[in-house]
PDB file of N, CA, C and O in Angstrom:
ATOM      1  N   UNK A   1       0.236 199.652  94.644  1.00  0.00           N
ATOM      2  CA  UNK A   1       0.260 200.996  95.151  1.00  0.00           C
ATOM      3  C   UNK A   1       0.048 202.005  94.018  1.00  0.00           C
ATOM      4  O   UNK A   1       0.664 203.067  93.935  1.00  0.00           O
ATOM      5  N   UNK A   2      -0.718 201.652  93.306  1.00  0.00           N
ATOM      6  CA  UNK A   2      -0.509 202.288  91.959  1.00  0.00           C
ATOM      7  C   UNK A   2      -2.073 203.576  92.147  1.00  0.00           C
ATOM      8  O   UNK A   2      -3.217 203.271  92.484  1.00  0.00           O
ATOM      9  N   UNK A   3      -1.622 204.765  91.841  1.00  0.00           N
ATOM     10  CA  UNK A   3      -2.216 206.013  92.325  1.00  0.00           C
ATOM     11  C   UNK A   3      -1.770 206.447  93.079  1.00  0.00           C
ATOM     12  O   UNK A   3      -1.653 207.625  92.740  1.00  0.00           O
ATOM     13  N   UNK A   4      -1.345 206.310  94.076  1.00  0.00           N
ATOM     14  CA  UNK A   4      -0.637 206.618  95.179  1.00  0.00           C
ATOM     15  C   UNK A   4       0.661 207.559  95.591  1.00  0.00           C
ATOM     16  O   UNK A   4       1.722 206.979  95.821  1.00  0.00           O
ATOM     17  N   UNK A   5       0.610 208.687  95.666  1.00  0.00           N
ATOM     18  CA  UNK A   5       1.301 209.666  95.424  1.00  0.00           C
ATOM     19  C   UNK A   5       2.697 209.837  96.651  1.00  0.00           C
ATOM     20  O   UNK A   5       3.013 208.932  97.422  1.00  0.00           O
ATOM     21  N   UNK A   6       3.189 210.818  96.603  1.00  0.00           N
ATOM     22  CA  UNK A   6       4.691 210.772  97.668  1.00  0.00           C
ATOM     23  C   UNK A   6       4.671 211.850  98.047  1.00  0.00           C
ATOM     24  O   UNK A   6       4.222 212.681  97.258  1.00  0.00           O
ATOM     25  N   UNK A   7       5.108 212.294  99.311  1.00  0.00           N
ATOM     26  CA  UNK A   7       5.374 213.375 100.551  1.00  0.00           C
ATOM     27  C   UNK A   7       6.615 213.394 100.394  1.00  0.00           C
ATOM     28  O   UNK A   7       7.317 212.400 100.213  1.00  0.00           O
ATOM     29  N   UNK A   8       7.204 215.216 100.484  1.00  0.00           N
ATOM     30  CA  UNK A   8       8.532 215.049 100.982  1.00  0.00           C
ATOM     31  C   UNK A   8       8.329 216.012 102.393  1.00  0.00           C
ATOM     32  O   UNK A   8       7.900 217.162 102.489  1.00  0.00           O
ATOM     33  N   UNK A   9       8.650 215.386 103.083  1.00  0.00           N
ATOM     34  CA  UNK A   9       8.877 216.273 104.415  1.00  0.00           C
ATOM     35  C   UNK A   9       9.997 216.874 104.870  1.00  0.00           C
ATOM     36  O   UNK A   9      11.100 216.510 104.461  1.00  0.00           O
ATOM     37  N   UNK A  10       9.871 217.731 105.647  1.00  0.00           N
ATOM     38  CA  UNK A  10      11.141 218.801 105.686  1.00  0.00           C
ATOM     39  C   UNK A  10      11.255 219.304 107.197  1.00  0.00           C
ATOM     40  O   UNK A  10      10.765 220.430 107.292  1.00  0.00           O
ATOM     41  N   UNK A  11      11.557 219.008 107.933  1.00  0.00           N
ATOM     42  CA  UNK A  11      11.511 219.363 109.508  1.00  0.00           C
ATOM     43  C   UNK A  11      12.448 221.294 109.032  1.00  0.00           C
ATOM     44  O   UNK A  11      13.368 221.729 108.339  1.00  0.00           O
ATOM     45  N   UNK A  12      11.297 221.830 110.063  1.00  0.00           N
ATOM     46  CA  UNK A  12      11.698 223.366 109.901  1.00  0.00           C
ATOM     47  C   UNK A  12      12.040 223.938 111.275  1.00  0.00           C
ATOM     48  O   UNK A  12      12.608 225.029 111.232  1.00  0.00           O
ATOM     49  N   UNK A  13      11.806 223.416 112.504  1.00  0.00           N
ATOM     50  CA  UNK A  13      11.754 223.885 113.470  1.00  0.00           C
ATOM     51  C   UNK A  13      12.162 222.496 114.457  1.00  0.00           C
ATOM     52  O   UNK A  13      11.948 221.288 114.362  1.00  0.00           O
ATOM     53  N   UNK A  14      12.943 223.483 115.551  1.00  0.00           N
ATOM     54  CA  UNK A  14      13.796 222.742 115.939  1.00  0.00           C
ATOM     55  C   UNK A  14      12.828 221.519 117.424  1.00  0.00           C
ATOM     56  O   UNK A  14      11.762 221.960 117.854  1.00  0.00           O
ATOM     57  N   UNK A  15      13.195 220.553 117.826  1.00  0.00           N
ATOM     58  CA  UNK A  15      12.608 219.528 118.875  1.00  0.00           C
ATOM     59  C   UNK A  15      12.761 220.169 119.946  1.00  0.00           C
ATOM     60  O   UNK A  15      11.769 220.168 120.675  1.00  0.00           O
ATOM     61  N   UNK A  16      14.046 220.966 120.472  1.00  0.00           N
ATOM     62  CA  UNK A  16      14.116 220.810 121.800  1.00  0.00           C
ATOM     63  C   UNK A  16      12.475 221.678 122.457  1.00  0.00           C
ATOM     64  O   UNK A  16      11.806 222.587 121.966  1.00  0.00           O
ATOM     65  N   UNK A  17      12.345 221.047 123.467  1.00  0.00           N
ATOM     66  CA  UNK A  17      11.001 221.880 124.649  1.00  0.00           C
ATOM     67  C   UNK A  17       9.861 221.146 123.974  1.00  0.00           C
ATOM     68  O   UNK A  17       8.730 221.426 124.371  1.00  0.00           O
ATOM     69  N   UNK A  18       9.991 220.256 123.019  1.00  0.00           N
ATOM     70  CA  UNK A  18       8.667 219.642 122.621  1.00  0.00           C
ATOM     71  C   UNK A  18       8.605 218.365 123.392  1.00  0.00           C
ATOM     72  O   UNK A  18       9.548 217.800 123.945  1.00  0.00           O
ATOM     73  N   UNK A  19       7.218 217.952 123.341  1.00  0.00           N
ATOM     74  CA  UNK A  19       7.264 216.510 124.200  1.00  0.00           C
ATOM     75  C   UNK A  19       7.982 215.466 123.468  1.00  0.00           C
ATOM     76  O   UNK A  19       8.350 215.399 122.296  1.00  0.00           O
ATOM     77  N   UNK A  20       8.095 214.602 124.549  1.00  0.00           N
ATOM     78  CA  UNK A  20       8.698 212.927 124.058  1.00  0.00           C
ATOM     79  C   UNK A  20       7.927 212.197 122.711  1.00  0.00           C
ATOM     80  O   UNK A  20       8.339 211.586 121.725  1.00  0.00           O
ATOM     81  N   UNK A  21       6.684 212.570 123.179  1.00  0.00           N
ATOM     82  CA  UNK A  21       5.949 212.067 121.748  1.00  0.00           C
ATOM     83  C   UNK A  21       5.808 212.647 120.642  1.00  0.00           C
ATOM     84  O   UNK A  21       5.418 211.995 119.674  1.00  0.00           O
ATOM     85  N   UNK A  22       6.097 214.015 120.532  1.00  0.00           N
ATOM     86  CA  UNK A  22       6.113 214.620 119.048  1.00  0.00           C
ATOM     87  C   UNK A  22       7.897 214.516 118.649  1.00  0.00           C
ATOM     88  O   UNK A  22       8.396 214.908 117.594  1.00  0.00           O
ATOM     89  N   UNK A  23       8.640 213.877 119.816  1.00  0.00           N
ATOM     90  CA  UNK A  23       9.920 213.857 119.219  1.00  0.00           C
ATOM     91  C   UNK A  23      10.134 212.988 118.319  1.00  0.00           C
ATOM     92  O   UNK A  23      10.759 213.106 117.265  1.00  0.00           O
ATOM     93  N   UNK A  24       9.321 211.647 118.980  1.00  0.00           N
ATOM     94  CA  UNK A  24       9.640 210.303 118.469  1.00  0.00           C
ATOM     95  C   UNK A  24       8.807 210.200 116.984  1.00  0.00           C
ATOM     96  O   UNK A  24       9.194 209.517 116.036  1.00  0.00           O
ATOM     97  N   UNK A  25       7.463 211.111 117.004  1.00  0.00           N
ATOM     98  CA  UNK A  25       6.908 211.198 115.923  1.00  0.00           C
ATOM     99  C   UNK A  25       8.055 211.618 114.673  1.00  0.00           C
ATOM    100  O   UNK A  25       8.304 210.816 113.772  1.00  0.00           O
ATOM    101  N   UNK A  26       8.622 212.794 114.739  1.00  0.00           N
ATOM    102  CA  UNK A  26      10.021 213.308 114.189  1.00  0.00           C
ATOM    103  C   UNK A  26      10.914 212.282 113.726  1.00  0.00           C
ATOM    104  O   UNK A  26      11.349 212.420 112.582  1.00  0.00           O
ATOM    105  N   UNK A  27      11.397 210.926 114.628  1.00  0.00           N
ATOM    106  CA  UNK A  27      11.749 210.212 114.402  1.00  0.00           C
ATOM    107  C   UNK A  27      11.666 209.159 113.596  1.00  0.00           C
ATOM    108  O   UNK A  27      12.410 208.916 112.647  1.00  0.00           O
ATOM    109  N   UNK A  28      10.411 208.289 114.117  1.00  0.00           N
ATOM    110  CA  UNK A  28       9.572 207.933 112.730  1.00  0.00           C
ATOM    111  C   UNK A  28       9.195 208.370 111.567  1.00  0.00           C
ATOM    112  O   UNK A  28       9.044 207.637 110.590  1.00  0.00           O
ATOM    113  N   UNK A  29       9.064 209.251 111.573  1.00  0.00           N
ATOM    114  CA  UNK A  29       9.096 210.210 109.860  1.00  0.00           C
ATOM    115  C   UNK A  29      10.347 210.482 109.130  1.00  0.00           C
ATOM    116  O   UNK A  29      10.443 210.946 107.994  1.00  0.00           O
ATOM    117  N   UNK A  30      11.719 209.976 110.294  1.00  0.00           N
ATOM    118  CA  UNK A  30      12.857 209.864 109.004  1.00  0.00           C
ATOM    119  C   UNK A  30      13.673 211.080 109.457  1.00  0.00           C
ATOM    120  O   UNK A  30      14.764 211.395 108.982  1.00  0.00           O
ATOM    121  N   UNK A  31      12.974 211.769 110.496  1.00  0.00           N
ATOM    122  CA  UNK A  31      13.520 213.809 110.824  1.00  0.00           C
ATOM    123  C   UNK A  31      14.281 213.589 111.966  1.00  0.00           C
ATOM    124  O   UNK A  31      14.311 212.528 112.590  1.00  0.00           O
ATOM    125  N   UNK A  32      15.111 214.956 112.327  1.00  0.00           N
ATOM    126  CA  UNK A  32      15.424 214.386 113.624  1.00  0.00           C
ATOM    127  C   UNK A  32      16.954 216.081 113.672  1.00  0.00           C
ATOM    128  O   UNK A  32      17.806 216.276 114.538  1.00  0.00           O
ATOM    129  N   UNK A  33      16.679 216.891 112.416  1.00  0.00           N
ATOM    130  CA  UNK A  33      17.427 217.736 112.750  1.00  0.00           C
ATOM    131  C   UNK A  33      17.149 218.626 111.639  1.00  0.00           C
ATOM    132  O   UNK A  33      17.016 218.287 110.463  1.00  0.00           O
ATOM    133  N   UNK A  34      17.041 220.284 112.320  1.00  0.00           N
ATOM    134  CA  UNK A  34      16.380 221.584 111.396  1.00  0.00           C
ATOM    135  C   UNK A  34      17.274 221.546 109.756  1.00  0.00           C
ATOM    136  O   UNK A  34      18.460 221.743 109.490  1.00  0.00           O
ATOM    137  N   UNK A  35      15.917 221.152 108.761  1.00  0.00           N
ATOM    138  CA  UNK A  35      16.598 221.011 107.366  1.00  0.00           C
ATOM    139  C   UNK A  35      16.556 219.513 107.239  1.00  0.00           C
ATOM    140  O   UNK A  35      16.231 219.295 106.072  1.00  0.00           O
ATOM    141  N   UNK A  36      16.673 218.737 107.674  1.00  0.00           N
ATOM    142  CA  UNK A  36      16.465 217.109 107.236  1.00  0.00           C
ATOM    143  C   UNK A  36      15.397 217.100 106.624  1.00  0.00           C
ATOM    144  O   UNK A  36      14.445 217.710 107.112  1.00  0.00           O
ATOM    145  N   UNK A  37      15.255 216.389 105.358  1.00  0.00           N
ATOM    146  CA  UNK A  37      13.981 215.834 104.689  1.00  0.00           C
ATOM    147  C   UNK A  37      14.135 214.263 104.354  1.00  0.00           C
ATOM    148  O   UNK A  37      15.132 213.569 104.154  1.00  0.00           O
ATOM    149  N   UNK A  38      12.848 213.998 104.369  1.00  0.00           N
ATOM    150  CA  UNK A  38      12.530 212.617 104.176  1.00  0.00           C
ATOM    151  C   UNK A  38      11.412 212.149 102.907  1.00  0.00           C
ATOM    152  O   UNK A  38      10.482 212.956 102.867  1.00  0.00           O
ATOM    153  N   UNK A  39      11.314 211.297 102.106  1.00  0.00           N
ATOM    154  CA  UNK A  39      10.366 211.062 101.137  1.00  0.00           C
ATOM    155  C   UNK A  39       9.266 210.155 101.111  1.00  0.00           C
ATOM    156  O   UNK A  39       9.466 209.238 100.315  1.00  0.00           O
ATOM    157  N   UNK A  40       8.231 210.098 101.676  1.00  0.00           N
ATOM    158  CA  UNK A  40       7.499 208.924 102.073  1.00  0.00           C
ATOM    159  C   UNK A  40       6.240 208.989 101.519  1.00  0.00           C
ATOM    160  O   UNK A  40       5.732 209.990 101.015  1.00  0.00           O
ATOM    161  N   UNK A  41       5.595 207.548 101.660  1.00  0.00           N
ATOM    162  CA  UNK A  41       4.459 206.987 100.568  1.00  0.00           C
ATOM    163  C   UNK A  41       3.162 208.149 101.382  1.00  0.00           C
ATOM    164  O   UNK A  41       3.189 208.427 102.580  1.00  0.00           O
ATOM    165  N   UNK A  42       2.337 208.566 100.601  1.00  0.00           N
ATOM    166  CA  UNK A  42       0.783 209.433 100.821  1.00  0.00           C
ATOM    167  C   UNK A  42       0.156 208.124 101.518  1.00  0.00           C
ATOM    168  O   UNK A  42      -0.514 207.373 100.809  1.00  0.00           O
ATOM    169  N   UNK A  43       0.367 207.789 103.032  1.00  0.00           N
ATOM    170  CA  UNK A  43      -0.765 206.826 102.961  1.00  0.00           C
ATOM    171  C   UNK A  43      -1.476 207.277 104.671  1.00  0.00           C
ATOM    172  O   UNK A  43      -0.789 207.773 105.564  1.00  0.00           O
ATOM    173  N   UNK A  44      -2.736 207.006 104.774  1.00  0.00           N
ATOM    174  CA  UNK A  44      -3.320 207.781 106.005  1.00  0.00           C
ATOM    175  C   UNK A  44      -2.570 207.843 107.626  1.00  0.00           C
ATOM    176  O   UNK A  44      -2.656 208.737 108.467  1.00  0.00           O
ATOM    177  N   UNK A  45      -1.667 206.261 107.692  1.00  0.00           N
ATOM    178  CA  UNK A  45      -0.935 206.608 108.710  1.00  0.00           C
ATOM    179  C   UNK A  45      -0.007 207.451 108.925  1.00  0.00           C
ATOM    180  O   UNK A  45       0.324 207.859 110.038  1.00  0.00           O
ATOM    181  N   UNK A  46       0.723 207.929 107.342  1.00  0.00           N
ATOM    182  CA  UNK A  46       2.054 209.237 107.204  1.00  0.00           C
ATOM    183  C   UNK A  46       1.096 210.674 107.702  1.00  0.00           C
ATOM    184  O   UNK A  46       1.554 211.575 108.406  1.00  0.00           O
ATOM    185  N   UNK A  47      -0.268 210.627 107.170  1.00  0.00           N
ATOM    186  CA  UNK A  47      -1.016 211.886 107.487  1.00  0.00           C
ATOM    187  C   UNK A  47      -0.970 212.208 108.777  1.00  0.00           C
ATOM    188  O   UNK A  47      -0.512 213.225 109.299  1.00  0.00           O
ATOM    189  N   UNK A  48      -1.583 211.074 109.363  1.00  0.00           N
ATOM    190  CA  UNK A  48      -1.814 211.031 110.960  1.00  0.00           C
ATOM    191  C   UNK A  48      -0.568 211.272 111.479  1.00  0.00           C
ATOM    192  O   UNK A  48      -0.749 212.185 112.285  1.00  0.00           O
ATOM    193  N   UNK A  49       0.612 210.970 111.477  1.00  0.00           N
ATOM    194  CA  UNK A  49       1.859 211.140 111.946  1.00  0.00           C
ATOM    195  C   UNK A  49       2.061 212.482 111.806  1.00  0.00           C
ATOM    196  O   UNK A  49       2.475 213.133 112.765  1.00  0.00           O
ATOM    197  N   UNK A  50       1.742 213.183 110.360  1.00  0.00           N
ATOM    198  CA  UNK A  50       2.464 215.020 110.000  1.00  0.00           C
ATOM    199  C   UNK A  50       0.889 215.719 110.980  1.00  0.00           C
ATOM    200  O   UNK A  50       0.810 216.880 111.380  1.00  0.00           O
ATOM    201  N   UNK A  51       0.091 214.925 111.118  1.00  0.00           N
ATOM    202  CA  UNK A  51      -1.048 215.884 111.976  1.00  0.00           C
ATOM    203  C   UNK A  51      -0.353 216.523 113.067  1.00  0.00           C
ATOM    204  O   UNK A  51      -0.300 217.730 113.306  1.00  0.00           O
ATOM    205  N   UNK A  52       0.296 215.345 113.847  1.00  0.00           N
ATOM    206  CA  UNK A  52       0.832 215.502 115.266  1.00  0.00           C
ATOM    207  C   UNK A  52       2.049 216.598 115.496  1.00  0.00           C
ATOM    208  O   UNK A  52       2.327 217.194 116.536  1.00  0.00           O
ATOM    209  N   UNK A  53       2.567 216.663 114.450  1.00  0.00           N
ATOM    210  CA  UNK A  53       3.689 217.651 114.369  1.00  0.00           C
ATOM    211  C   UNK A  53       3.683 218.689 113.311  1.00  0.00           C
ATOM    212  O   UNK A  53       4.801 218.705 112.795  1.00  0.00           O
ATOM    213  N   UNK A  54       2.682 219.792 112.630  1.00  0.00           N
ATOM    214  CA  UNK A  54       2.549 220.378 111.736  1.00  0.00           C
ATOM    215  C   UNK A  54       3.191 221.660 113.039  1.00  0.00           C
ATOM    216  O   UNK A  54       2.074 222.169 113.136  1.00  0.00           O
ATOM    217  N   UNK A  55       3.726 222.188 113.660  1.00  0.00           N
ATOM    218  CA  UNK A  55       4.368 223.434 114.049  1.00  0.00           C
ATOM    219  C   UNK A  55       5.984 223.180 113.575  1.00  0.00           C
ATOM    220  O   UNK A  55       6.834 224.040 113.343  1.00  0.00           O
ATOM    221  N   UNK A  56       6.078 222.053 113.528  1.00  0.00           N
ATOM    222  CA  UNK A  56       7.475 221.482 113.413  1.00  0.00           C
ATOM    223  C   UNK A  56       8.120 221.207 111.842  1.00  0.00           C
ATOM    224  O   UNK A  56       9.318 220.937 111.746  1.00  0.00           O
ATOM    225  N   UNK A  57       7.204 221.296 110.550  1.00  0.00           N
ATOM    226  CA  UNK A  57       7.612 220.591 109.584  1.00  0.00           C
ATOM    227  C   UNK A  57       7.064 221.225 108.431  1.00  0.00           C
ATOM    228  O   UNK A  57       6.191 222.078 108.587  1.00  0.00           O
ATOM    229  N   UNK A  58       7.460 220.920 107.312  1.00  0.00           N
ATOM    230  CA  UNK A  58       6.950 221.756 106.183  1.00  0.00           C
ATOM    231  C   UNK A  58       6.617 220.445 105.180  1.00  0.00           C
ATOM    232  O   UNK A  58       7.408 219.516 105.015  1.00  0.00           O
ATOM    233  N   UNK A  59       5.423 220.537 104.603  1.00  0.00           N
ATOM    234  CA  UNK A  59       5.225 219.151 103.699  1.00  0.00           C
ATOM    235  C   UNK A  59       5.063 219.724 102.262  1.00  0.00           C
ATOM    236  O   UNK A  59       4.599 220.832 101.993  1.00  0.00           O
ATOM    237  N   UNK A  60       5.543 218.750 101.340  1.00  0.00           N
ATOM    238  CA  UNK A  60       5.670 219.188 100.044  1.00  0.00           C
ATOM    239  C   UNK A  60       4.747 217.847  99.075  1.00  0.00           C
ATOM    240  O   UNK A  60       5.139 216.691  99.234  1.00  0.00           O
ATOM    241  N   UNK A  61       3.612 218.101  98.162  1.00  0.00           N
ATOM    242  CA  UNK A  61       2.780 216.739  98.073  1.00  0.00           C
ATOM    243  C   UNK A  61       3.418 216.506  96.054  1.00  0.00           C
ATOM    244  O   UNK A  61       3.044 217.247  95.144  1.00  0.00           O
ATOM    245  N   UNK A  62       4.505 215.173  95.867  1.00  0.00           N
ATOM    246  CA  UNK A  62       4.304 215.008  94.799  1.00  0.00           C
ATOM    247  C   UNK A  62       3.164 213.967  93.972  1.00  0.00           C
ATOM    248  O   UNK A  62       2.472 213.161  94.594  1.00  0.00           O
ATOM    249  N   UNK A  63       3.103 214.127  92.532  1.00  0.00           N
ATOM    250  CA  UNK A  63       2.045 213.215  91.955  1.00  0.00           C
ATOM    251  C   UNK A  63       2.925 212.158  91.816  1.00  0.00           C
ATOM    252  O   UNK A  63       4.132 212.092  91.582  1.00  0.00           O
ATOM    253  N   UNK A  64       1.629 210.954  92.106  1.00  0.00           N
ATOM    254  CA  UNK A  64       2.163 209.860  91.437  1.00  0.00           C
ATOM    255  C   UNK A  64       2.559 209.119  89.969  1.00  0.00           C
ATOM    256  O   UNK A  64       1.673 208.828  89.165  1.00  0.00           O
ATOM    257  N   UNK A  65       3.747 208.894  89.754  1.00  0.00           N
ATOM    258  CA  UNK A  65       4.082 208.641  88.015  1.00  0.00           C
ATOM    259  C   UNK A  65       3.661 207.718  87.506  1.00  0.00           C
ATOM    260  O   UNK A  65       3.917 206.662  88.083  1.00  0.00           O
ATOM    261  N   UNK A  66       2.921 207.641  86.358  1.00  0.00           N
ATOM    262  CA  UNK A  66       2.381 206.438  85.638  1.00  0.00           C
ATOM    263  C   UNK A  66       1.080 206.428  86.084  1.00  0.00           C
ATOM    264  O   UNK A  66       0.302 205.556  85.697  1.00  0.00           O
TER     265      UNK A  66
END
């Protein structure tokens, strides 16, 4: 995994009135309440996941070390 950089995600806005599937997306990403963050690998399925819920979340992109 070497290049490969890290996301921290940050849920900013709250679930309720959103669908079942952007909840569970929330879920899978580690979120699940306004202010929770999570730290996860840069890889195209994490993208595809923050696509589905960008009204909901704030992303922060670190470099990879070494």
């Amino acid at each position: 995994m070497a290049g490969e950089g890290t996301i921290t995600v940050t849920q900013v806005k709250s679930a309720i009135g959103t669908k079942p599937k952007q909840r569970g997306t929330l879920r899978a990403l580690g979120l699940g309440r306004i202010g929770k963050s999570n730290t996860l690998p840069d890889r195209p399925e994490i993208r595809g996941m923050l696509a589905r819920v960008p009204h909901l979340i704030s992303v922060e992109e670190q470099q990879a070390n070494g």
